[in-house]
C-alpha positions in Angstrom: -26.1 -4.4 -6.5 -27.1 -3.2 -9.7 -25.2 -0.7 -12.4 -26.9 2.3 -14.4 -25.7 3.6 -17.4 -25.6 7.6 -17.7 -28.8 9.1 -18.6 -29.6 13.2 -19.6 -28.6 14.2 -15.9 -25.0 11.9 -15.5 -23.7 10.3 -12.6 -25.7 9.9 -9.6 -25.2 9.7 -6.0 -26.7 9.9 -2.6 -29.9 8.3 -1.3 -32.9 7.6 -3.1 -35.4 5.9 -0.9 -34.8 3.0 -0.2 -30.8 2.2 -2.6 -28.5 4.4 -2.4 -26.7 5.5 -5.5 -22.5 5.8 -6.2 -19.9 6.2 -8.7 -16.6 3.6 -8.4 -14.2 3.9 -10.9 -16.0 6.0 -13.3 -19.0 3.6 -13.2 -22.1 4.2 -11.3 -23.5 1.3 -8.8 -26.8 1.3 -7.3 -27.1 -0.9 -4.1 -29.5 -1.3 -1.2 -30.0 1.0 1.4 -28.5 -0.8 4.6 -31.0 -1.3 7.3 -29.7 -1.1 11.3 -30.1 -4.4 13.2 -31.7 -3.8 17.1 -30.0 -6.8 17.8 -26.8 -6.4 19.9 -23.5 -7.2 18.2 -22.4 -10.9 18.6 -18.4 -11.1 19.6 -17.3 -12.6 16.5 -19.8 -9.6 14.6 -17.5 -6.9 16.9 -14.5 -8.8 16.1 -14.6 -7.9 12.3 -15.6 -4.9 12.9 -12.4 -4.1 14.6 -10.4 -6.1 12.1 -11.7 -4.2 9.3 -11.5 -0.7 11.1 -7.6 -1.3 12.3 -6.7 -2.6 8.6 -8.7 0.4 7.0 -6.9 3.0 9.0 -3.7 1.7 8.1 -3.7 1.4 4.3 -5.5 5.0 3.9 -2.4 6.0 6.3 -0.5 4.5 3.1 -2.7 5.4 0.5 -0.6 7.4 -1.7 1.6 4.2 -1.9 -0.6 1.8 -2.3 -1.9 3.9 -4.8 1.4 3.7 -6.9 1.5 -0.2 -5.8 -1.8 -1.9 -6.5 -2.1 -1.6 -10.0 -4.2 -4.9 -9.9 -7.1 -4.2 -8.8 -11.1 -5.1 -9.9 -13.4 -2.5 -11.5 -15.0 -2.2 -8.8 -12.9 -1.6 -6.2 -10.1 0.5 -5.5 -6.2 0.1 -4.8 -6.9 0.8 -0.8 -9.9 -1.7 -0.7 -7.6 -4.2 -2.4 -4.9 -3.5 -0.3 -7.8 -4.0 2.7 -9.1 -7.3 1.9 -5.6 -8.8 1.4 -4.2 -7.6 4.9 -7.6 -8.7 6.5 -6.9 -12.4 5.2 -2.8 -12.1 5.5 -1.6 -9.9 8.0 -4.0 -9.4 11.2 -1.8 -11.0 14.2 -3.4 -10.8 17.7 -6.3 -12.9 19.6 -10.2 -10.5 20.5 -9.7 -7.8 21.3 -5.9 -7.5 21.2 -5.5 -7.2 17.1 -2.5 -5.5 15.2 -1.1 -5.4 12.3 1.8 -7.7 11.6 4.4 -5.0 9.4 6.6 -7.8 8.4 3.9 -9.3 6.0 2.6 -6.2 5.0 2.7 -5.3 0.9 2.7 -2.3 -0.1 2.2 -3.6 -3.5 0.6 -6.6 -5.1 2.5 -7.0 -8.4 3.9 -9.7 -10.1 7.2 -11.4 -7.8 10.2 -9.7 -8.6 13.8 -10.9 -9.3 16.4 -10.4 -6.2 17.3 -7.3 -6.2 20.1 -8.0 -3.2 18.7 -4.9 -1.0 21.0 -3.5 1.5 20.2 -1.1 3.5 22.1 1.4 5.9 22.1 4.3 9.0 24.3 6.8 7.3 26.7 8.2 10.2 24.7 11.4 10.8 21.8 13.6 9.4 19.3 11.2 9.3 20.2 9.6 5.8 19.4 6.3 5.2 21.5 4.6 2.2 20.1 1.7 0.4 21.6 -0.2 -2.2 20.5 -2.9 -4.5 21.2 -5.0 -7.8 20.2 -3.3 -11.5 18.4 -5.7 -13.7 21.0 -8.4 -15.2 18.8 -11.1 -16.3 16.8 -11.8 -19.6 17.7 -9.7 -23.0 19.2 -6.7 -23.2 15.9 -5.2 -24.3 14.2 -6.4 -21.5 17.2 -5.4 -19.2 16.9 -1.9 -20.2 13.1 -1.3 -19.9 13.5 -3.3 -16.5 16.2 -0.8 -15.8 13.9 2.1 -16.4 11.4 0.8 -13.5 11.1 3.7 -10.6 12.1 2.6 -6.8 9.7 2.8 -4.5 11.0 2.8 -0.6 9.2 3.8 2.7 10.4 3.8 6.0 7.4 3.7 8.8 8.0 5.1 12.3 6.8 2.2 14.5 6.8 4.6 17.8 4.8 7.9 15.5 2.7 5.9 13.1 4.0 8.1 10.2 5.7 7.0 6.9 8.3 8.7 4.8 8.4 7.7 1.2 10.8 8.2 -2.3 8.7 7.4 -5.4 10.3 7.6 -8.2 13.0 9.2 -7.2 15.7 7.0 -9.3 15.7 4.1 -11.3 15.9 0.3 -10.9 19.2 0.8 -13.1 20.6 3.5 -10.6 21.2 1.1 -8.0 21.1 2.9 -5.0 19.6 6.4 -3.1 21.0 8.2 -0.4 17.5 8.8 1.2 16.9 11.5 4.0 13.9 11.0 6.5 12.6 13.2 9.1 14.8 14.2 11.8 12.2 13.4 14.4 12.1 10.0 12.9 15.8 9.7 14.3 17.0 7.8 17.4 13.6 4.8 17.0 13.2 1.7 14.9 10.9 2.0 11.6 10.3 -0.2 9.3 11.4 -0.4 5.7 9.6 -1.5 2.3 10.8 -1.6 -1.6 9.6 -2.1 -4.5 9.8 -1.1 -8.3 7.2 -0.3 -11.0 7.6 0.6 -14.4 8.2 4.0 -15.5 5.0 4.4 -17.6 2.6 3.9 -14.6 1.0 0.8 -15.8 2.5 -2.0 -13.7 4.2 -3.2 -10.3 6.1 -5.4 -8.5 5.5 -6.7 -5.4 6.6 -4.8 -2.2 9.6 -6.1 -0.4 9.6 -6.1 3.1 13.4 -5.2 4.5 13.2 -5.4 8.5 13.6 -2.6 11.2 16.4 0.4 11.0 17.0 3.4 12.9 18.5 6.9 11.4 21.3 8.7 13.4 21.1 12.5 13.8 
């Protein structure tokens, strides 16, 4: 793979004979035009294949979170493509050709470990309200307190049955300590499964994801 700086006619991609030219992150890469084997797949070959189609799907079905959540990322890749390669090594459950996704170690963002935050979540009695709850910053100075205070919640619930998230970014602050949180109503009545985390209010950093178990909105 190689890298070209601009020249008089900018960025650059597409094909070119025999590379192929594209632009990640602002920076333009040049790499080899992949040739197509006539040999069949091997089982293990067809195996990755699936492994990284299955994870793929799923964090683009997230991407506007993991967006938000994977603020560590290399130059040349992406938040998705981070978020890709950790679930392909972390959370692929299943034995060829059976593979899925295991939710409960799934991280929706890969900041630093955050302090316990004592998250409790709840199925409000009726109109698909889901109330969750958790501790304000308490530890450290109060300068650090505060700005810890300022950090926006993050929280998705994921339909297991639909395939389909609902998400609050931002919504409140870490300092808030709670949101009354309305999903779908045709998420109502089946399990989904529920995530948190916080990053800070100017955009620049994360924490990582919290995974809080299975819950199920009343209508």
């Amino acid at each position: 793979m190689g890298k070209v700086k601009s020249g008089v006619i900018g960025k650059v991609t597409g094909s070119v004979g025999p590379v192929v030219f594209s632009v990640v992150n602002g920076q333009q890469v040049v790499k080899e035009q992949p040739t197509k084997s006539t040999k069949p797949a091997t089982q293990s070959q067809i195996d990755v294949r699936e492994i990284f189609r299955l994870t793929t799907e799923a964090m683009n079905n997230f991407a506007e979170v993991i967006n938000t959540g994977y603020k560590i990322h290399k130059q040349s890749s992406t938040p998705v493509n981070t978020a890709v390669k950790y679930h392909i090594k972390n959370a692929i459950t299943g034995i060829s050709p059976d593979f899925a996704l295991d939710f409960t170690k799934v991280r929706l963002s890969n900041g630093a470990e955050d302090s316990d935050n004592d998250v409790q979540v709840q199925a409000a009695d009726a109109g698909a309200m889901m109330n969750i709850t958790w501790s304000p910053e308490v530890t450290g100075s109060q300068k650090q307190r505060d700005l810890r205070n300022t950090d926006l919640a993050c929280i998705v619930f994921y339909h297991i049955a639909k395939g389909r998230y609902t998400s609050s970014i931002g919504e409140v602050k870490r300092g808030i300590g709670k949101l009354d949180m309305k999903v779908p109503n045709s998420f109502a009545g089946s399990p989904m499964h529920a995530w948190i985390f916080f990053a800070s209010e100017d955009g620049t950093k994360s924490f990582r994801s919290e995974y809080l178990g299975t819950y199920t909105a009343k209508l």
